[in-house]
VOPAGU-2260 file (C-alpha; in pm, 1 decimal, decimal comma):
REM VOPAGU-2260
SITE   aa  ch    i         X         Y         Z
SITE  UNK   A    0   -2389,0    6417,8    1118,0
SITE  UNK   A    1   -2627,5    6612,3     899,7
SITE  UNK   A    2   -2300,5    6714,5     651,2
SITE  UNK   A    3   -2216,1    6330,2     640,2
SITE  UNK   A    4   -2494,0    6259,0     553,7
SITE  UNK   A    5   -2576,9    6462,2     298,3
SITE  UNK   A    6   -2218,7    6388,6     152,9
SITE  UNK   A    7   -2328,2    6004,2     156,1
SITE  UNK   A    8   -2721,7    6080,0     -10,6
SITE  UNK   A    9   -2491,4    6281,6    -254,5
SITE  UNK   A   10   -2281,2    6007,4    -359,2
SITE  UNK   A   11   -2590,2    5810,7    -470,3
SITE  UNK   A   12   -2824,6    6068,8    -646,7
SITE  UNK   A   13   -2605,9    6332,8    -772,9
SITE  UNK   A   14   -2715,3    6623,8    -583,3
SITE  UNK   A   15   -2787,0    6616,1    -202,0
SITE  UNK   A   16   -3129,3    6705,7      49,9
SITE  UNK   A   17   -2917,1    6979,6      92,6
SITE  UNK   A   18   -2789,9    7133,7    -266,3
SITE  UNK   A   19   -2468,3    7363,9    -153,0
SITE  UNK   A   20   -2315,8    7078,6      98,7
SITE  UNK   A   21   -2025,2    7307,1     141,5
SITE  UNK   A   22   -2270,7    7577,7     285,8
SITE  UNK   A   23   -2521,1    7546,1     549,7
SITE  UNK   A   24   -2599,6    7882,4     603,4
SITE  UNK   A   25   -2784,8    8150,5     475,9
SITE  UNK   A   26   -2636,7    8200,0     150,4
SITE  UNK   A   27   -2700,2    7836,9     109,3
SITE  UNK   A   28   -2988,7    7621,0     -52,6
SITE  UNK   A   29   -3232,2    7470,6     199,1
SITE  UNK   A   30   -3271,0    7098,2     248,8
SITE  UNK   A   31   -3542,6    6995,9      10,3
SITE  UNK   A   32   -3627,8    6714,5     282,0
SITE  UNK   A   33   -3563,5    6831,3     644,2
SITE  UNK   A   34   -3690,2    6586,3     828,3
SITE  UNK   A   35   -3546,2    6306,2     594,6
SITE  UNK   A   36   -3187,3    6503,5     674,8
SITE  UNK   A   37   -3245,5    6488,7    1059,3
SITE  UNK   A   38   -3374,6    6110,1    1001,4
SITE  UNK   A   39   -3048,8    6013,9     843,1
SITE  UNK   A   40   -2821,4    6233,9    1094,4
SITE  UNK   A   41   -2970,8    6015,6    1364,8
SITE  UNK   A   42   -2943,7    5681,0    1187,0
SITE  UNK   A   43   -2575,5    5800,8    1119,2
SITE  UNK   A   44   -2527,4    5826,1    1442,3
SITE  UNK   A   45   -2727,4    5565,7    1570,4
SITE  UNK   A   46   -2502,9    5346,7    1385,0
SITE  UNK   A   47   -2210,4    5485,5    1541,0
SITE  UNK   A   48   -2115,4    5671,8    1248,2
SITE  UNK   A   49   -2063,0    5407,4     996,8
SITE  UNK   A   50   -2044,8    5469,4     683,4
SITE  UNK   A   51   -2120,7    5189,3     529,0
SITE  UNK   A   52   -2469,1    5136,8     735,0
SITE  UNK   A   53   -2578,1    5468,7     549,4
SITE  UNK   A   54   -2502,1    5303,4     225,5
SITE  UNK   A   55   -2700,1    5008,3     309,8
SITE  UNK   A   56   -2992,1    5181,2     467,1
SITE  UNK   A   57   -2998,9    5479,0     142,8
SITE  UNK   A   58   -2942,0    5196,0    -134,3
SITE  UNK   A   59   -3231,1    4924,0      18,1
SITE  UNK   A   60   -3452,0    5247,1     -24,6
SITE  UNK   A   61   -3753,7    5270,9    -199,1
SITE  UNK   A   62   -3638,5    5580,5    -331,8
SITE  UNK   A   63   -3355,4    5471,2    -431,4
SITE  UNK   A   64   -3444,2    5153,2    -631,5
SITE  UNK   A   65   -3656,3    5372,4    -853,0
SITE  UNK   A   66   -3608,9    5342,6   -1251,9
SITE  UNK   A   67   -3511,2    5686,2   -1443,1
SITE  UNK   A   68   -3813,8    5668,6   -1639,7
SITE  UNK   A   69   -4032,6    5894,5   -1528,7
SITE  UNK   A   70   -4382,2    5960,0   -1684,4
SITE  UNK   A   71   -4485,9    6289,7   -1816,1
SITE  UNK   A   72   -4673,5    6426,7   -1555,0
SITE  UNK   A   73   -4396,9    6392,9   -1279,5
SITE  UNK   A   74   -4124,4    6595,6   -1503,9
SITE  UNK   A   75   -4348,5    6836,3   -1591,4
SITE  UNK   A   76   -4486,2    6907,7   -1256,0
SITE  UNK   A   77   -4133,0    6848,1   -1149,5
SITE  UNK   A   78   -3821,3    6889,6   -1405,2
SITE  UNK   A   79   -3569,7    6941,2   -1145,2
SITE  UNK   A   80   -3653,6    6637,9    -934,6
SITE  UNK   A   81   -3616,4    6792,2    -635,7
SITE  UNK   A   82   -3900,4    6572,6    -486,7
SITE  UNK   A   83   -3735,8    6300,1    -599,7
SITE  UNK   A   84   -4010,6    6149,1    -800,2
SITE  UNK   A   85   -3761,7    5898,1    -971,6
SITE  UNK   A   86   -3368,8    5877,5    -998,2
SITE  UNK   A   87   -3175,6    6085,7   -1177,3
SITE  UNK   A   88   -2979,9    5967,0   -1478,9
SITE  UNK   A   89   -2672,5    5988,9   -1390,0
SITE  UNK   A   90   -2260,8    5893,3   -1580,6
SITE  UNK   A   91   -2088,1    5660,0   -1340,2
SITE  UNK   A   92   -1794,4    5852,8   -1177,8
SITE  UNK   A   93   -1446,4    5832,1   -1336,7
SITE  UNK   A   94   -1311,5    5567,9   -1011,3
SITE  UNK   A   95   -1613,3    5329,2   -1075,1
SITE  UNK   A   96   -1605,8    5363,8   -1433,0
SITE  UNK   A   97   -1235,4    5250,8   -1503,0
SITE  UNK   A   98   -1319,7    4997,8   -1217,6
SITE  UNK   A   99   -1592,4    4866,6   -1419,5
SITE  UNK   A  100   -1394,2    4801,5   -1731,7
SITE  UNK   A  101   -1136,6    4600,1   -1498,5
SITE  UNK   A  102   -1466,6    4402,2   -1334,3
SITE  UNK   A  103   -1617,8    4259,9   -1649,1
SITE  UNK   A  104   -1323,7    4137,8   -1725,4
SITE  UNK   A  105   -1245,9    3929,4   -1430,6
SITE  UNK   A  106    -904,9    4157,7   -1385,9
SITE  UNK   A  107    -961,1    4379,9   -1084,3
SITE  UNK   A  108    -710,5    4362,1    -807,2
SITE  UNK   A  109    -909,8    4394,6    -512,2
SITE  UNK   A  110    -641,8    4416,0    -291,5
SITE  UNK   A  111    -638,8    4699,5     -44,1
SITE  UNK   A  112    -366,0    4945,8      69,9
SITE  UNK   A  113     -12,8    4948,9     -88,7
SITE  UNK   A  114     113,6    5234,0    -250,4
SITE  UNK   A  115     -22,3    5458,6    -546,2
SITE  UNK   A  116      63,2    5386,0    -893,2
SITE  UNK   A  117     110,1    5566,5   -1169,2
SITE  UNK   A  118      16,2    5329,7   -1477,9
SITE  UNK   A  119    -349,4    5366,6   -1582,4
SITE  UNK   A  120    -295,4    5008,8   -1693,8
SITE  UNK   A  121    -271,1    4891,9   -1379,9
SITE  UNK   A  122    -558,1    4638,7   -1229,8
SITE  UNK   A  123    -483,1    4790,7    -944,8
SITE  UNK   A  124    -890,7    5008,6    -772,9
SITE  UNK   A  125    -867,7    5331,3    -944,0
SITE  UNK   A  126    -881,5    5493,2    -602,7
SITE  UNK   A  127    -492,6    5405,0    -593,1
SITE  UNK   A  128    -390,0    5539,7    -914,9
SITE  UNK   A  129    -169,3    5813,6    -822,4
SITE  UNK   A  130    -292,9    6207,7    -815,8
SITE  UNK   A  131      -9,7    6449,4   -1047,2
SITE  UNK   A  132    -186,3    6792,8    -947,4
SITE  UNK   A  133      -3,2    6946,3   -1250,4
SITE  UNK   A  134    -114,9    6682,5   -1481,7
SITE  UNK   A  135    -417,4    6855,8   -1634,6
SITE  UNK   A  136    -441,8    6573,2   -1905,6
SITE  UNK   A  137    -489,2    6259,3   -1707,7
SITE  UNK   A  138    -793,0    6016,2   -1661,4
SITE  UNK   A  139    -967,3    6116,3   -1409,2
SITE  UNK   A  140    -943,6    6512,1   -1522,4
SITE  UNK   A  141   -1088,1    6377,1   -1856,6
SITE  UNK   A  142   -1404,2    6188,8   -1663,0
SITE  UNK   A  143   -1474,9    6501,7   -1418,5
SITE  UNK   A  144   -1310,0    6368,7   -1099,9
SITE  UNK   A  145   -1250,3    6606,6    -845,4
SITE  UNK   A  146    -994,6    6928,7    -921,2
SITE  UNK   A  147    -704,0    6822,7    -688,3
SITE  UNK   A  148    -595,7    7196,3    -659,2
SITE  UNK   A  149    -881,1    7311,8    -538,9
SITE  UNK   A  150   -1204,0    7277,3    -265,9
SITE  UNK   A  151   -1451,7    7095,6    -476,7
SITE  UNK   A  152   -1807,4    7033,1    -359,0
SITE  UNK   A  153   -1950,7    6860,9    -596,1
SITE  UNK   A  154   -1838,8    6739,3    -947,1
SITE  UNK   A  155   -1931,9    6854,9   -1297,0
SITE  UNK   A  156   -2082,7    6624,4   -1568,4
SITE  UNK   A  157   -1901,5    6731,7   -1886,6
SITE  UNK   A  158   -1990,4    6515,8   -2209,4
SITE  UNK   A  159   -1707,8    6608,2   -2455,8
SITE  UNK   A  160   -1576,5    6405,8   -2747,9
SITE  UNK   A  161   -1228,5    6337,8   -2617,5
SITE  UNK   A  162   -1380,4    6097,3   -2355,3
SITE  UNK   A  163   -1531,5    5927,0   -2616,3
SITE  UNK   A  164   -1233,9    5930,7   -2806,9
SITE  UNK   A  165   -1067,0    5829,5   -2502,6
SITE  UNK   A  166   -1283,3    5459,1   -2475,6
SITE  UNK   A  167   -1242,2    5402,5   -2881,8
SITE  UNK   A  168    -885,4    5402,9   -2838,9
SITE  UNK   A  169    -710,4    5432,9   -2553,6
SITE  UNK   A  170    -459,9    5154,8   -2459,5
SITE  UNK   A  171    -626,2    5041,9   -2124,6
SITE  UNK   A  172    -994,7    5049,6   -2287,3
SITE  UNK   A  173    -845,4    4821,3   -2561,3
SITE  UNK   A  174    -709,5    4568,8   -2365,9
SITE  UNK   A  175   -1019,0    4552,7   -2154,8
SITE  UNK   A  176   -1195,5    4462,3   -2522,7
SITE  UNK   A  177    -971,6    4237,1   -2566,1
SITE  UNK   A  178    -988,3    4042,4   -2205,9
SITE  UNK   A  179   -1337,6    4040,9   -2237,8
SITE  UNK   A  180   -1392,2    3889,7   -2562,8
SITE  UNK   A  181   -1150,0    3589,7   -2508,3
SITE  UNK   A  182   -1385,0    3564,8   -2196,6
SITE  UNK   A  183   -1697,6    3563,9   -2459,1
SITE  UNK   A  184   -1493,4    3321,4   -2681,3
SITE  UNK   A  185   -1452,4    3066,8   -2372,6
SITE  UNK   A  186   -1829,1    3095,4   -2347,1
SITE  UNK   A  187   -2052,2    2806,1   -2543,0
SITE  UNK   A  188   -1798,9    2573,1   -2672,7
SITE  UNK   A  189   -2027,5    2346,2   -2848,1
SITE  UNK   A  190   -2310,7    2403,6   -3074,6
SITE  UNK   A  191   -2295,1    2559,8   -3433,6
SITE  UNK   A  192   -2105,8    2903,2   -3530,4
SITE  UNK   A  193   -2432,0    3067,7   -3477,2
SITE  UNK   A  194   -2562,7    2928,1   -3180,6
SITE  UNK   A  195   -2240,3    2949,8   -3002,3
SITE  UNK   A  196   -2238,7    3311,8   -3099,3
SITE  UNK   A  197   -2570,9    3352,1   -3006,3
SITE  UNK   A  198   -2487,0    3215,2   -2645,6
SITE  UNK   A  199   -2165,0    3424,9   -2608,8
SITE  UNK   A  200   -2398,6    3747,0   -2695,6
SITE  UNK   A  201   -2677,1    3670,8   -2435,1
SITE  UNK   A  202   -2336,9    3648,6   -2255,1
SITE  UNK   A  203   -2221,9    3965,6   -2315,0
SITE  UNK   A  204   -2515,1    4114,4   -2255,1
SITE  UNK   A  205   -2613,3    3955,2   -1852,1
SITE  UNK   A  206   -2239,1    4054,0   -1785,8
SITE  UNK   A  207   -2250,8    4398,5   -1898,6
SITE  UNK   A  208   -2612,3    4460,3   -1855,5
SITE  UNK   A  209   -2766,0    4221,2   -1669,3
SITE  UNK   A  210   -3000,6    4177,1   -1904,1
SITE  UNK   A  211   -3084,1    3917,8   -2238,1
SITE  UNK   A  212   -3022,2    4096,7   -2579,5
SITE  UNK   A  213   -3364,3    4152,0   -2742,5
SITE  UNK   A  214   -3384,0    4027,8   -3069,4
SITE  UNK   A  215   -3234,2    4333,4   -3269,7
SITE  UNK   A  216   -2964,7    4330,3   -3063,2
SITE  UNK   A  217   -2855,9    3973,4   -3130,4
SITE  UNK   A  218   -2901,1    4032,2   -3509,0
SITE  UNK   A  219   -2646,7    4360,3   -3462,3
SITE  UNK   A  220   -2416,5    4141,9   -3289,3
SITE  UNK   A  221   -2434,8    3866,4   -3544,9
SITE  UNK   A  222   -2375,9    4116,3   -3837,8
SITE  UNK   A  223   -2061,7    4256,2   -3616,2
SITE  UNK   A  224   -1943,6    3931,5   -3621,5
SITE  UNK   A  225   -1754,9    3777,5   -3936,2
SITE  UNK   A  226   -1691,2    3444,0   -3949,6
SITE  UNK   A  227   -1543,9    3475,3   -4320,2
SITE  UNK   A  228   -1169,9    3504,5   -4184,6
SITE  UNK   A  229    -914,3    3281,3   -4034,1
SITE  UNK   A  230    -891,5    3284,9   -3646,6
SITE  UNK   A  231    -712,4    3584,1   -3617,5
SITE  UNK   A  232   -1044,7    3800,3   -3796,7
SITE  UNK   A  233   -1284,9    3596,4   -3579,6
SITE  UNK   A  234   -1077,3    3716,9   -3280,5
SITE  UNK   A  235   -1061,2    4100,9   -3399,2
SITE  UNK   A  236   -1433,8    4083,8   -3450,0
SITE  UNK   A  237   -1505,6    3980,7   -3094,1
SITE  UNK   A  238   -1272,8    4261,4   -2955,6
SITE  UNK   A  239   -1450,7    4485,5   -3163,5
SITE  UNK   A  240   -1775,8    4395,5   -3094,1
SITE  UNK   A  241   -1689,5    4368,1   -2702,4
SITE  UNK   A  242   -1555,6    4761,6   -2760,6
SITE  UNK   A  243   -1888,1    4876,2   -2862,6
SITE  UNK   A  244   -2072,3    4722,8   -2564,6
SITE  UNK   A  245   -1842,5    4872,4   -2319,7
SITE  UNK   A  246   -1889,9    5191,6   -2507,5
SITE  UNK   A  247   -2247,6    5194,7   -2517,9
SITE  UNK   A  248   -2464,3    5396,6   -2256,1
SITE  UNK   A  249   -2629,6    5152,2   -2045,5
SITE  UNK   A  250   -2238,6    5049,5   -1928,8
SITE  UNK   A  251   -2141,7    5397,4   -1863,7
SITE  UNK   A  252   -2505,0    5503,9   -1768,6
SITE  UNK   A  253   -2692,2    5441,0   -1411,7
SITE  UNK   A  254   -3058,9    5421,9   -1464,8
């Protein structure tokens, strides 16, 4: 109960109570919370060993629900977090982040079961997207998923420029773009050029972000945006524009 639940407290903060959750013993790291550990084990099994209780009961946490920003004095006195003074800034995985491009734009199949696929273009839950253990170049390799030839404990958090490359111009990142700004264009149908724009960004912004664009960021998205062109440049724009947001950090980032 104590390894599944470490696994699970894992999942959600990047690094577990206890650090090595392949190794409990001597040569391993000690739970930084031992009686939090032996808490969870018993609400694990408590809850007759559902899984899904122990991701309710870890993400309605206080802990949990705490913003990345942490004030001087706490990383100092901390820099490791290992108190867990605030969450960790973590890159959503490589499953939830293709999932996420497929989510904004309304095109996630969220059908269970069924066989794995092989197209990345599928809208198919990237959980079903089918493991090739001597494909070293694939998706998932690229966004640090787990080494399917090996035991892997935990995964690395590589930031290298062909994953960037990768959401500039792959073929599946593009037609997200494009999904998602003929979703934008839908958006405010009356008004002015600029109003309607500005309603499509604010938009944009509580789908991606759930947030309003702050003033600098609607005058970015209005210089993006050139109306000078026929309808095919006003469409281009928008799928260029959209790009950029689902580019930008606070997508791929969890704070």
């Amino acid at each position: 109960a104590r390894v599944m639940a470490n696994r699970i407290w894992q999942h959600h903060f990047g690094e577990g109570i206890v650090r090595t959750p392949n190794n409990y013993g001597k040569l391993g790291t000690p739970p930084t919370h031992p009686e939090l550990l032996d808490y969870l084990a018993k609400q694990f099994i408590k809850s007759g060993w559902s899984i899904k209780a122990m991701h309710r009961q870890i993400m309605l946490s206080a802990v949990y629900q705490q913003s990345s920003q942490a004030d001087a004095e706490t990383l100092k006195s901390d820099p490791e977090n290992l108190l867990l003074g605030h969450m960790s800034r973590h890159r959503l995985e490589a499953e939830p982040l293709r999932d996420s491009l497929l989510a904004v734009t309304d095109r996630l199949d969220p059908a269970l079961h069924g066989p794995a696929v092989k197209d990345l273009t599928s809208t198919r839950r990237t959980l079903y997207l089918m493991t090739i253990r001597s494909d070293r170049s694939n998706y998932r390799i690229l966004f640090d998923a787990a080494d399917p030839t090996g035991i892997v404990e935990k995964r690395i958090d590589s930031t290298v420029a062909p994953q960037a490359l990768f959401l500039l111009n792959n073929v599946f990142v593009n037609e997200q773009a494009a999904a998602l700004a003929r979703l934008a264009m839908k958006q405010a149908a009356d008004g002015d050029a600029k109003d309607r724009d500005a309603r499509r960004i604010q938009w944009l912004y509580q789908k991606l972000f759930a947030r309003l664009p702050k003033d600098r960021e609607t005058q970015v998205g209005f210089a993006a945006l050139n109306h000078s062109g026929g309808a095919e440049a006003i469409e281009a724009a928008w799928e260029k524009y959209c790009q950029v947001l689902l580019c930008a950090n606070e997508f791929i980032y969890i704070d």
